[in-house]
C-alpha positions in Angstrom: 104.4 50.8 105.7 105.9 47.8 107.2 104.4 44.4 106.3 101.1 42.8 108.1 102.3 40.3 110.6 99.9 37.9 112.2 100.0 37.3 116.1 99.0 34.0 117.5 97.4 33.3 121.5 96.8 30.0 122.4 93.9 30.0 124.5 94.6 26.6 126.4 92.4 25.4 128.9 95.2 25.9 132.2 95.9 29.6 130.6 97.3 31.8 127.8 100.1 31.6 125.6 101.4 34.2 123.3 104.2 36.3 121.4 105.0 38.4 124.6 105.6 34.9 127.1 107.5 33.2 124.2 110.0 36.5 123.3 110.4 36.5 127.2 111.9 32.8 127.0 113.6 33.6 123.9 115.6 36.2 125.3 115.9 34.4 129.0 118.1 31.9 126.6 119.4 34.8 124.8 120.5 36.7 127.8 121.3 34.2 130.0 118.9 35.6 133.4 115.5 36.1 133.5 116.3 39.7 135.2 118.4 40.2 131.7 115.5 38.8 129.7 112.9 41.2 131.3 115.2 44.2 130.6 115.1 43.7 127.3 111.3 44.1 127.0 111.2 47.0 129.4 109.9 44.8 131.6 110.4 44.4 136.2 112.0 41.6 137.1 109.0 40.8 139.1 106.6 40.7 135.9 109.3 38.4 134.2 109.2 36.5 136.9 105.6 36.1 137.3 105.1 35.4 133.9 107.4 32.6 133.9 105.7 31.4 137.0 102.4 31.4 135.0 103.9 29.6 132.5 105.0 26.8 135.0 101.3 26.7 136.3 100.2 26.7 132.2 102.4 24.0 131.2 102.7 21.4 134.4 106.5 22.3 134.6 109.5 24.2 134.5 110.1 26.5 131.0 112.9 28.0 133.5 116.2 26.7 135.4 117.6 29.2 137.9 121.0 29.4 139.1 120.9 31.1 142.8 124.1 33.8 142.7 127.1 33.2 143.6 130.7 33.5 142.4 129.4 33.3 139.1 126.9 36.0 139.9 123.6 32.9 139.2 121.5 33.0 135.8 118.7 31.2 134.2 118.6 28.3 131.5 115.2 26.9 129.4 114.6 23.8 130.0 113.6 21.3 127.4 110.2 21.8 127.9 110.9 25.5 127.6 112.9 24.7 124.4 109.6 22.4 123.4 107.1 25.1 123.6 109.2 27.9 122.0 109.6 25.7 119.0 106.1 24.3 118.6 104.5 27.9 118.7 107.3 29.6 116.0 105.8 26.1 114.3 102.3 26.9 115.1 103.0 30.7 114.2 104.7 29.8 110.4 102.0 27.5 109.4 99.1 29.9 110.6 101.4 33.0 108.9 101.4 30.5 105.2 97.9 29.5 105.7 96.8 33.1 105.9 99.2 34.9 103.2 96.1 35.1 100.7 93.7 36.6 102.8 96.3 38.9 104.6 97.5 40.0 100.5 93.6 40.1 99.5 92.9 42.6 102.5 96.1 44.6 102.0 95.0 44.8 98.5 91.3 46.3 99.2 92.6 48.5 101.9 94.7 50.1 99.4 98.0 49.2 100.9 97.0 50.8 104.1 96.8 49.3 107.5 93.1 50.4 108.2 90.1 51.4 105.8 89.4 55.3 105.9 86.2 56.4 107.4 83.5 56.0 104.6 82.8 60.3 103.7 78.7 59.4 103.7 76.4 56.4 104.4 
């Protein structure tokens, strides 16, 4: 059994915010192209791209630069607000994950090490 992870969504009042939008950023930076990005969640380039789109109409701004094609064949950047919100949701995520760790070991503990409870054999 692999280890419990908690998952954090900010509900915010413009819109959500969660692990899938901020792995899509981190691997636009990683990869250079939001086309690139996508691909490496199995995901269009049309649902990258609306999802960073959403995230522009989330946040007020940009979490994107694009680079039409060219020569050098285009490509996307984060930009600091981008950067901003990656890094204050891995901070968000670490103190939630630490805040947690006893309740997440106390239910791992009554559910025997398993992920869920069995079915109870009678009521």
């Amino acid at each position: 059994m692999s280890a419990p992870r908690l998952s954090i969504r900010l509900d915010l009042p413009t819109g959500r915010i969660g692990p899938g939008k901020i792995q899509l950023l981190e691997l636009i930076a990683r990869e250079g192209s939001i086309a690139a990005g996508g691909r490496a969640l199995n995901m269009s380039y049309r649902r990258a791209w609306e999802l960073v789109n959403e995230m522009k109409q989330i946040l007020g701004g940009p979490v994107v630069n694009v680079a039409v094609g060219g020569a050098k064949g285009g490509g996307a950047t984060l930009t600091p607000l981008g950067e901003r919100l990656i890094a204050h949701y891995r901070r968000i995520e670490a103190a939630a994950a630490k805040a947690s760790q006893g309740e997440v070991a106390a239910l791992v503990e009554e559910l025997g090490g398993k992920n869920s409870p069995e079915p109870p054999s009678s009521f």
